[in-house]
MIDOSE-1310 file (N, C-alpha, C; in nm, 2 decimals, decimal comma, always signed):
residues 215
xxxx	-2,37/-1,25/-2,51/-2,43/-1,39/-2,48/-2,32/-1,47/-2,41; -2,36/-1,53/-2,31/-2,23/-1,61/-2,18/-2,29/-1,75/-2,22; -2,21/-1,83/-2,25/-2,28/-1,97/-2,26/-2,19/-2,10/-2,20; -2,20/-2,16/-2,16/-2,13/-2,23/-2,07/-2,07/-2,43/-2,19
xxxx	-1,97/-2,49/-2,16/-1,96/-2,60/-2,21/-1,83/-2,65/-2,19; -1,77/-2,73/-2,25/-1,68/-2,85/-2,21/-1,57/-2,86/-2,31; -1,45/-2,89/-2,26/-1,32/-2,85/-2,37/-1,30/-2,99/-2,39; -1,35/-3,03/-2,54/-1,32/-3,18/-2,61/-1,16/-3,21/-2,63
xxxx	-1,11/-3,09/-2,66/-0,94/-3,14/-2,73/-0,87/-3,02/-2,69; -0,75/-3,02/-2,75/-0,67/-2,92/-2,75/-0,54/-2,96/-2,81; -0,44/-2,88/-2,88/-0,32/-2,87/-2,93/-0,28/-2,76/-2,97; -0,15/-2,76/-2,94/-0,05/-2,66/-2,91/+0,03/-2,64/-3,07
xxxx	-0,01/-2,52/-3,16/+0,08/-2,50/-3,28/+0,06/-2,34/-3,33; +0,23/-2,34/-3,35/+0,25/-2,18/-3,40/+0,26/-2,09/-3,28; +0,27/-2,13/-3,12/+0,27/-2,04/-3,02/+0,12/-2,06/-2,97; +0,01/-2,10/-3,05/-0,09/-2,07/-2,99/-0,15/-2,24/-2,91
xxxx	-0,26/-2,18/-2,85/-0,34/-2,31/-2,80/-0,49/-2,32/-2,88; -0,49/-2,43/-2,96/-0,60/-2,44/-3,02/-0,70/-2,59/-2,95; -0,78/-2,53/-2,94/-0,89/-2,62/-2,85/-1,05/-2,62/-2,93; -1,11/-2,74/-2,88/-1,23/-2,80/-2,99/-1,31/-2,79/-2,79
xxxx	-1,43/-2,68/-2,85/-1,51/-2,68/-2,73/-1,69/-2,70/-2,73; -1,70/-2,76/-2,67/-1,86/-2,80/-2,68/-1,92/-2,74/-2,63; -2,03/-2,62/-2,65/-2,09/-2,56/-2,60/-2,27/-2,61/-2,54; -2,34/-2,58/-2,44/-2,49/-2,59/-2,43/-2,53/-2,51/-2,47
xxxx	-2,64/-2,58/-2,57/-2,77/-2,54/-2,60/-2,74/-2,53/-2,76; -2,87/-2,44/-2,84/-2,89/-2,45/-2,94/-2,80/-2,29/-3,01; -2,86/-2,20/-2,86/-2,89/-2,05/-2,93/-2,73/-1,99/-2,98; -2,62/-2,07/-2,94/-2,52/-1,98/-2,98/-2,50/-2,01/-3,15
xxxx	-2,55/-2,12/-3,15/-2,49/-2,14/-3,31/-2,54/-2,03/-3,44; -2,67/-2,03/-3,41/-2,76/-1,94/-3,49/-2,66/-1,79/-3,44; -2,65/-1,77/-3,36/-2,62/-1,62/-3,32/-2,46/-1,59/-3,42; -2,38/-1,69/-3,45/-2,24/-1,70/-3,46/-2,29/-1,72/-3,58
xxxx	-2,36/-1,78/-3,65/-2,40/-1,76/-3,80/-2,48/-1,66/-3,84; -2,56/-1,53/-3,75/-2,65/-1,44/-3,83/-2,54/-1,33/-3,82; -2,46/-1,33/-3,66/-2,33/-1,19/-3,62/-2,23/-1,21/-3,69; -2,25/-1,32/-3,74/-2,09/-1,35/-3,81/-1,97/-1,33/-3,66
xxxx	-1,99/-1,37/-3,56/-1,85/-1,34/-3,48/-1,78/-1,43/-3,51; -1,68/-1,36/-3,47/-1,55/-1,44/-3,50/-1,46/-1,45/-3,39; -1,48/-1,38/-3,29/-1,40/-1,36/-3,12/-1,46/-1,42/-3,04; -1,44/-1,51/-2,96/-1,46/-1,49/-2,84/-1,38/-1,49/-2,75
xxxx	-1,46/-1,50/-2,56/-1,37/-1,52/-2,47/-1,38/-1,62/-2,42; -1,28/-1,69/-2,34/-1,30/-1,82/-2,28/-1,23/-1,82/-2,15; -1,35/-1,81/-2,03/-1,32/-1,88/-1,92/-1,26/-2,01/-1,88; -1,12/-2,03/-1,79/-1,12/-2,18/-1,78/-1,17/-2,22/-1,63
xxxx	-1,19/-2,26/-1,65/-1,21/-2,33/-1,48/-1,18/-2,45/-1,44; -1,10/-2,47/-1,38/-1,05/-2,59/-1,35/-1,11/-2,64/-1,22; -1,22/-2,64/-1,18/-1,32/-2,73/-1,10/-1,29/-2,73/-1,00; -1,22/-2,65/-0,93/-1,18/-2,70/-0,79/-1,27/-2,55/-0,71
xxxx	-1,28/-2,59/-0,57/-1,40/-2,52/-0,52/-1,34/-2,41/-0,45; -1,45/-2,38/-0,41/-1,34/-2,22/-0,32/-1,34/-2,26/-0,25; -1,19/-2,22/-0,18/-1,14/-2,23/-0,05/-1,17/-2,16/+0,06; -1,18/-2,22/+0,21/-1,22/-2,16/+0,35/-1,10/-2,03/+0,37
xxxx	-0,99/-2,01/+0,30/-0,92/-1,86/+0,34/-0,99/-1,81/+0,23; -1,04/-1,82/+0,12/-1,08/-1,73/+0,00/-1,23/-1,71/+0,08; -1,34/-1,80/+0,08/-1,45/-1,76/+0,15/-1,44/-1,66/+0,29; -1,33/-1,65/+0,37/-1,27/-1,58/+0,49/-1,25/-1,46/+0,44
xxxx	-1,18/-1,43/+0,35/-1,15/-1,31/+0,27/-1,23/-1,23/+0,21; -1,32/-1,26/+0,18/-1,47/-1,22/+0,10/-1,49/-1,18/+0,17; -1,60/-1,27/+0,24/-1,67/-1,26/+0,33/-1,60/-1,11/+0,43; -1,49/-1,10/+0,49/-1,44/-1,00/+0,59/-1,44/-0,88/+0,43
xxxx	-1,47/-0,90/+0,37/-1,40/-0,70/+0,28/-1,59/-0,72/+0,26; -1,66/-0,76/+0,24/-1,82/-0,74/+0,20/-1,84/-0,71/+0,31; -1,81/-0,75/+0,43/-1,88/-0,65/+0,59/-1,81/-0,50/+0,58; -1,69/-0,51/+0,54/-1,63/-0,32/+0,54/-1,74/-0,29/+0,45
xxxx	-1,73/-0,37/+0,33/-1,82/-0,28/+0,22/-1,96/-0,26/+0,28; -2,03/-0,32/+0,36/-2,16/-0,33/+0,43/-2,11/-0,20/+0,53; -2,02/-0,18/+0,56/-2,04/-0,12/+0,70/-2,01/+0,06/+0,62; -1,96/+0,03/+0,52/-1,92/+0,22/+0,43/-2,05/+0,23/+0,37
xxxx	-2,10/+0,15/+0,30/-2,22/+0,17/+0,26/-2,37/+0,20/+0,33; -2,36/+0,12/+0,44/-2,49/+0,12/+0,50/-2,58/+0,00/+0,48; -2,57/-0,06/+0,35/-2,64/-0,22/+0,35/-2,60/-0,30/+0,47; -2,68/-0,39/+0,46/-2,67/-0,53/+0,55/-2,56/-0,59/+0,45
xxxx	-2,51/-0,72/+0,54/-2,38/-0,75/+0,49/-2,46/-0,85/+0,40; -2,59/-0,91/+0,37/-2,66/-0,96/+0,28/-2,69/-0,89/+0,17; -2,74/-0,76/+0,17/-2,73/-0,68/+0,07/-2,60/-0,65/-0,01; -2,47/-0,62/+0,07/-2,38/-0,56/+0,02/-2,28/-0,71/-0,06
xxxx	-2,38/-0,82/-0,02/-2,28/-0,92/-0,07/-2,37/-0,96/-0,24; -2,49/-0,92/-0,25/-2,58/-0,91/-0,39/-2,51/-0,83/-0,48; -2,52/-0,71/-0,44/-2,47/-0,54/-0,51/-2,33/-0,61/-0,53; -2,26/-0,68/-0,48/-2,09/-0,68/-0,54/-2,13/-0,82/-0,62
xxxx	-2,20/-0,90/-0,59/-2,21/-0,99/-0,69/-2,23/-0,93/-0,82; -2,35/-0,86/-0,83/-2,40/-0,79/-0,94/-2,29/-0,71/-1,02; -2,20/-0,63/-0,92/-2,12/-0,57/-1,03/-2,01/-0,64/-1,09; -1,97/-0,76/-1,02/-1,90/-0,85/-1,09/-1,96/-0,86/-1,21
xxxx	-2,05/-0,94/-1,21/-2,12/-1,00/-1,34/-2,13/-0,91/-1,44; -2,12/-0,75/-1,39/-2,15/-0,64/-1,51/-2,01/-0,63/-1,53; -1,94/-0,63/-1,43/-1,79/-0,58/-1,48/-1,69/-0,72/-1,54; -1,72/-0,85/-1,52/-1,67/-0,94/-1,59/-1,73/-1,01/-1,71
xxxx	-1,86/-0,98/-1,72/-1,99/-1,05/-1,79/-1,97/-1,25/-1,75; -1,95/-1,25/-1,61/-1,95/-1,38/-1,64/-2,12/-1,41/-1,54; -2,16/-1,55/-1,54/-2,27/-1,56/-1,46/-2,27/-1,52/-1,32; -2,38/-1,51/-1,25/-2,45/-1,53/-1,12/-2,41/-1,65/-1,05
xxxx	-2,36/-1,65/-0,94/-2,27/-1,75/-0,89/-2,33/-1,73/-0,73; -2,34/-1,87/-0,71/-2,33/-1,91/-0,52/-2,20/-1,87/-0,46; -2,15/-1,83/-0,36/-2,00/-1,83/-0,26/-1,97/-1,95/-0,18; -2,14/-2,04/-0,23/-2,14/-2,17/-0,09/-2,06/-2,26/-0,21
xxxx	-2,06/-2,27/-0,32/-1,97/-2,39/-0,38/-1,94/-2,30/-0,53; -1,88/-2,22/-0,54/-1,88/-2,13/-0,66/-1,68/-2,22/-0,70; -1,60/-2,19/-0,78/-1,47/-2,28/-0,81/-1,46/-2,17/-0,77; -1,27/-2,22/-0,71/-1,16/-2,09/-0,65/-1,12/-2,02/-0,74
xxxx	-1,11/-2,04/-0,90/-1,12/-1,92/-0,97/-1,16/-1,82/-1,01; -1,37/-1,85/-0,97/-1,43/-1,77/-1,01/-1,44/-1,70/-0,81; -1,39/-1,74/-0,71/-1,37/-1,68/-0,62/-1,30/-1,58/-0,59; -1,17/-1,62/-0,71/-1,03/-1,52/-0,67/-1,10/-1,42/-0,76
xxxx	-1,14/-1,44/-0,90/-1,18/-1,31/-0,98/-1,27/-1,21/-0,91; -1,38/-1,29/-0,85/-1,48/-1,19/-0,75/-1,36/-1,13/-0,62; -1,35/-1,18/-0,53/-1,22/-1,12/-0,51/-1,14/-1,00/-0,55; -1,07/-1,00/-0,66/-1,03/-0,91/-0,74/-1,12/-0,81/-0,77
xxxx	-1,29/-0,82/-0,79/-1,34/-0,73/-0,85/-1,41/-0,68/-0,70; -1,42/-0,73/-0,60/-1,43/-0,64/-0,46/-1,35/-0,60/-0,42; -1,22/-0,60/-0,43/-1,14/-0,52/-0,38/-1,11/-0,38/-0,47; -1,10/-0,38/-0,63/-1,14/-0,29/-0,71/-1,27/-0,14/-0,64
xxxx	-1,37/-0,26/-0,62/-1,46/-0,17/-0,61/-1,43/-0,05/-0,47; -1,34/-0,15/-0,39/-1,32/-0,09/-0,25/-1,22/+0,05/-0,27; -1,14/+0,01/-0,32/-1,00/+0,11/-0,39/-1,11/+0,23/-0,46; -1,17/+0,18/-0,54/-1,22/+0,27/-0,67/-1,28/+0,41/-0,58
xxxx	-1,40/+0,35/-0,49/-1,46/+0,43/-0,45/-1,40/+0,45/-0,23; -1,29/+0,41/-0,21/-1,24/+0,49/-0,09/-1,30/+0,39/+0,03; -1,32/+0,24/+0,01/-1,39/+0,17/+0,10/-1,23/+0,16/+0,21; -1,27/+0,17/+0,38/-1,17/+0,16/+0,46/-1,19/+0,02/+0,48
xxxx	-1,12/-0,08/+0,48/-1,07/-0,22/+0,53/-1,01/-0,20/+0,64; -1,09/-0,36/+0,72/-1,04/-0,35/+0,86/-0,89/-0,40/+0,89; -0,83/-0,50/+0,78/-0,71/-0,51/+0,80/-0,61/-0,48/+0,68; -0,48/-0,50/+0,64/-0,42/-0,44/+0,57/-0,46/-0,49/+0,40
xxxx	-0,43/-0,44/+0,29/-0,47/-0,50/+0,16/-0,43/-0,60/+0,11; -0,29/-0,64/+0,14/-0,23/-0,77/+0,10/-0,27/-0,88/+0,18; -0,33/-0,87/+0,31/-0,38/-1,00/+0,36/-0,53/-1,04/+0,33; -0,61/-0,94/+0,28/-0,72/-0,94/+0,17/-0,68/-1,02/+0,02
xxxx	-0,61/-0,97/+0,00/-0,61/-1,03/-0,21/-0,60/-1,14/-0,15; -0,61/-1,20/-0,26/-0,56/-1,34/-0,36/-0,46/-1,33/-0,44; -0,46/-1,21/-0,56/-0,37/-1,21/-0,66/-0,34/-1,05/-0,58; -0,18/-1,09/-0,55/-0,08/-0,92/-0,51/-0,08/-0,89/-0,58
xxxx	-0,02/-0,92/-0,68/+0,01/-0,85/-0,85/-0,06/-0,78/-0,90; -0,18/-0,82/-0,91/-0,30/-0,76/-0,95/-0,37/-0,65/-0,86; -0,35/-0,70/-0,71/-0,40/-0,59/-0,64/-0,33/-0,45/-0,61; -0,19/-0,48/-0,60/-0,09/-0,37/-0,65/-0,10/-0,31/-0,79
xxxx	-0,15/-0,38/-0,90/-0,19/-0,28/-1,03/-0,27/-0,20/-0,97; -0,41/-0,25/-0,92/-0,51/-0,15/-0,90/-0,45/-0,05/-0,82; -0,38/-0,05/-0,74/-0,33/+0,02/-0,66/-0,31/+0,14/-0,75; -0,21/+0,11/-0,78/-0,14/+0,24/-0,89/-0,26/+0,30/-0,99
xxxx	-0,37/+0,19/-1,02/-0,51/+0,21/-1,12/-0,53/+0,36/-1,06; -0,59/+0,36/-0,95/-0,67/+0,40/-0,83/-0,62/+0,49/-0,78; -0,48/+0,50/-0,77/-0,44/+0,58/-0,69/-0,41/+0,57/-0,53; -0,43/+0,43/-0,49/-0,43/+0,40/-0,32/-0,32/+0,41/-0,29
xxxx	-0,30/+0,40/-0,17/-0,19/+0,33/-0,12/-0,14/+0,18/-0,07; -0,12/+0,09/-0,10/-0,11/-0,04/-0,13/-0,07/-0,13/-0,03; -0,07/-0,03/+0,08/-0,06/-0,08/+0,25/-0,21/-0,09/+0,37; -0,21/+0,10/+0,33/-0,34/+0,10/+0,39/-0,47/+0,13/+0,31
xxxx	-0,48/+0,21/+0,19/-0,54/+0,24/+0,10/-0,60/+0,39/+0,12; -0,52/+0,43/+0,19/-0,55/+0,59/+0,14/-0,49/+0,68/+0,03; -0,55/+0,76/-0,04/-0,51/+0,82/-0,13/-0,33/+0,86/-0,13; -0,29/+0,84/-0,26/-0,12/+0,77/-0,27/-0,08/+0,84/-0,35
xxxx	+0,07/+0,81/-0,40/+0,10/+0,88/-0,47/+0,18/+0,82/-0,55; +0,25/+0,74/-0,65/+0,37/+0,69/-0,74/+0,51/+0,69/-0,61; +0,50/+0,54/-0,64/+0,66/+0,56/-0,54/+0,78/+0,43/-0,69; +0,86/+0,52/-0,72/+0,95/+0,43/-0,81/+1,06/+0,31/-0,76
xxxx	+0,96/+0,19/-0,76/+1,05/+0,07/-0,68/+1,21/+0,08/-0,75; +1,21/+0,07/-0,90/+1,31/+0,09/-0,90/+1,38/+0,23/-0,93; +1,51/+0,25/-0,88/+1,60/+0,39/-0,87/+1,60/+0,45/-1,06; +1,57/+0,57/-1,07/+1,59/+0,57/-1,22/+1,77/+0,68/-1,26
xxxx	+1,79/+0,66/-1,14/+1,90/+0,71/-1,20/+1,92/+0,84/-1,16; +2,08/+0,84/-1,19/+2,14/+1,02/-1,16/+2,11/+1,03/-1,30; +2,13/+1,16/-1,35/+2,13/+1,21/-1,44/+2,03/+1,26/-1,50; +1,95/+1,17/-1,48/+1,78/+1,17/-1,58/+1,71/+1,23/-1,53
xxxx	+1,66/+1,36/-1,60/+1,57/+1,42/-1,53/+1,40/+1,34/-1,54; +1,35/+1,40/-1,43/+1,28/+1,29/-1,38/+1,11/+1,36/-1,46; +1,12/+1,51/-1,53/+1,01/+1,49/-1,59/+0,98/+1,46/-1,74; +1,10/+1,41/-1,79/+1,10/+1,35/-1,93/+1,16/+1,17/-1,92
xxxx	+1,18/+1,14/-1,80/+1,25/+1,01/-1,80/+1,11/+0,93/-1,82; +1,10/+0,79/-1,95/+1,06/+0,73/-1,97/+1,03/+0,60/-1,87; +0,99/+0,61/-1,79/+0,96/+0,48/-1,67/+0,89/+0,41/-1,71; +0,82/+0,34/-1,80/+0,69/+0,25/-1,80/+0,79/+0,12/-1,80
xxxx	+0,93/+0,06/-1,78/+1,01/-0,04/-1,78/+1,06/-0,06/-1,66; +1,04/+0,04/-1,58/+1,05/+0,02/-1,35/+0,91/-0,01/-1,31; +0,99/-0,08/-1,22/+0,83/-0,15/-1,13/+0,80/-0,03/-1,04; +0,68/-0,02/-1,02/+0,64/+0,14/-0,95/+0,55/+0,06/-0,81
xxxx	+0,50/+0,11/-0,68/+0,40/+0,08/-0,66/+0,35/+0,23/-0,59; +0,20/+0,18/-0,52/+0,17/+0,33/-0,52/+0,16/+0,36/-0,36; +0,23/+0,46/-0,30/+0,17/+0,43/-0,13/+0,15/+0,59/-0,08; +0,07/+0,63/+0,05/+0,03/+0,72/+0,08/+0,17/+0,82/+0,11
xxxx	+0,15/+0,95/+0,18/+0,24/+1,00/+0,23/+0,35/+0,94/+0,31; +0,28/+0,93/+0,39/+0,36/+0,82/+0,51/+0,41/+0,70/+0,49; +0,35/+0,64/+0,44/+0,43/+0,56/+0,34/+0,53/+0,52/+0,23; +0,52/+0,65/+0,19/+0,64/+0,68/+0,10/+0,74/+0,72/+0,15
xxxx	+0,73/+0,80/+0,29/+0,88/+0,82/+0,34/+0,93/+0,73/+0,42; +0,85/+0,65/+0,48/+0,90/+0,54/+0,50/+1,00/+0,42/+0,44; +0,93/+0,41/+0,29/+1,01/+0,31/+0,16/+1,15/+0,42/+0,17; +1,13/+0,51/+0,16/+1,26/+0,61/+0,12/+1,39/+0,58/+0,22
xxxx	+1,29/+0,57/+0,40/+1,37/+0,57/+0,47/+1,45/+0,45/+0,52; +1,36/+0,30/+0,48/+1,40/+0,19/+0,49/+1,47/+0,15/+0,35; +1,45/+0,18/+0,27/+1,53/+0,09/+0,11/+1,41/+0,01/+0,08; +1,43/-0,03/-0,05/+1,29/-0,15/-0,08/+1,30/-0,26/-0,03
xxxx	+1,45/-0,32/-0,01/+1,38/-0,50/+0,07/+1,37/-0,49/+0,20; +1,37/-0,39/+0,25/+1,35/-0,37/+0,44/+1,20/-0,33/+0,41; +1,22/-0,25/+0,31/+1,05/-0,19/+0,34/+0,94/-0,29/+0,26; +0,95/-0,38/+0,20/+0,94/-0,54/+0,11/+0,88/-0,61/+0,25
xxxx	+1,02/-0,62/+0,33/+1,01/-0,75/+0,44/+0,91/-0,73/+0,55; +0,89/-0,61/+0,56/+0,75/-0,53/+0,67/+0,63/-0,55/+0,64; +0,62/-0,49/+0,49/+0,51/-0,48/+0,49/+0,41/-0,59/+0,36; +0,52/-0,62/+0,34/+0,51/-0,75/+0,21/+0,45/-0,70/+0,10
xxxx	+0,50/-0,58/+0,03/+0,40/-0,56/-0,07/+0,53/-0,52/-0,12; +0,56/-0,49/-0,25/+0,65/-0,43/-0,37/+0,65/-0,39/-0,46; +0,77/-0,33/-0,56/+0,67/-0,28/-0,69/+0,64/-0,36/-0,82; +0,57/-0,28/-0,92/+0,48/-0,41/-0,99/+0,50/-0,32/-1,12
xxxx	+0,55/-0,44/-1,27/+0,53/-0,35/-1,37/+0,40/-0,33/-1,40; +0,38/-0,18/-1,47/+0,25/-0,13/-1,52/+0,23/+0,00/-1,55; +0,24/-0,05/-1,74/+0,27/+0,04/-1,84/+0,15/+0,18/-1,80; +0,02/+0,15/-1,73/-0,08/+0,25/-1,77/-0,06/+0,33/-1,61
xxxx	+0,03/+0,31/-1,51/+0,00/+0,33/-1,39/+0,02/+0,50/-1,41; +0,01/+0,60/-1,32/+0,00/+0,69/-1,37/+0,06/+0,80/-1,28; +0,17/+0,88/-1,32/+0,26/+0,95/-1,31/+0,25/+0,99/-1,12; +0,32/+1,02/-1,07/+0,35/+1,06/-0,94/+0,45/+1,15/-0,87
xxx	+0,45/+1,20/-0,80/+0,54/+1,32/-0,73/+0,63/+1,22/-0,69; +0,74/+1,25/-0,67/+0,88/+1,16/-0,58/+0,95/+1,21/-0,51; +0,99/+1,20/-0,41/+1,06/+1,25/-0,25/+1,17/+1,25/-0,30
């Protein structure tokens, strides 16, 4: 159940943030007294609208997505709505005045979808995101390459060292990112802040990212 409402208070004790929140309507209360829950999640949204480069950005990766799929760019902008809402469980949202948070998250969750399933973008992936950090996880998620997004391979931003052999060395504490063939020998052949300064993308900690061959 997604229910929407208003943050009365809040204070800060023990490390945490404890907040007094008003929810609409009747039905959650009954539900929280028959489930006994005890968790929830909390969206914040700080009210501010989406922005003409975030609507720019959408808008351009839902026409690749229209144009790999075969939908109209009307269609292909429902079907990604939809999977957001299944993949975040948050509501059904306008693009014409939706907040720049719940912009950037949809965002995040089309570019996911694009990586997941091999969607080609017409321009590079970091001038798409909103959050790098995040889009460079998925990268490594996925398996892309985090420039152009074709299938990648583990590239270790940082050096792990002489000595250590490299199929028992513990790396989940180096920033990794993930880039195609070409790609990779390129980082090798430039160093990371030449190859940083080109292409603006770097590596990113992420404990679950998943093992790779190295040059």
């Amino acid at each position: 159940m997604y229910v929407t409402g208003d943050v009365k208070g809040y204070y800060v004790a023990a490390g945490k943030t404890r907040m007094h929140i008003s929810v609409d309507g009747k039905g959650s209360a009954s539900m929280i007294r028959k489930k006994e829950i005890k968790k929830v999640g909390v969206w914040l949204d700080d009210g501010r609208m989406i922005s003409v480069e975030q609507r720019k950005k959408i808008y351009a990766t839902i026409r690749d997505f229209a144009v790999w799929t075969g939908y109209t760019p009307e269609e292909a902008k429902e079907v990604l709505k939809y999977m957001y809402v299944e993949r975040t469980g948050q509501q059904y949202f306008s693009l014409s005045d939706c907040s720049i948070d719940t912009a950037r998250e949809f965002l995040n969750v089309v570019l996911d979808v694009c990586l997941e399933h091999g969607v080609v973008l017409s321009d590079a992936l970091y001038e798409r995101a909103e959050d790098i950090v995040y889009m460079l996880q998925s990268c490594l998620r996925y398996r892309k390459c985090a420039i152009c997004g074709r299938r990648g391979e583990v590239h270790h931003w940082d050096a792990i060292g002489m000595g250590n052999d490299r199929r028992h060395y513990d790396d989940s504490e180096n920033r990794r990112i993930c880039l195609c063939r070409e790609h990779h020998t390129i980082a090798h052949a430039l160093g990371r802040e030449r190859f940083a300064e080109r292409y603006h993308v770097y590596g990113v900690y992420y404990a679950d990212a998943p093992e790779g061959r190295n040059l």
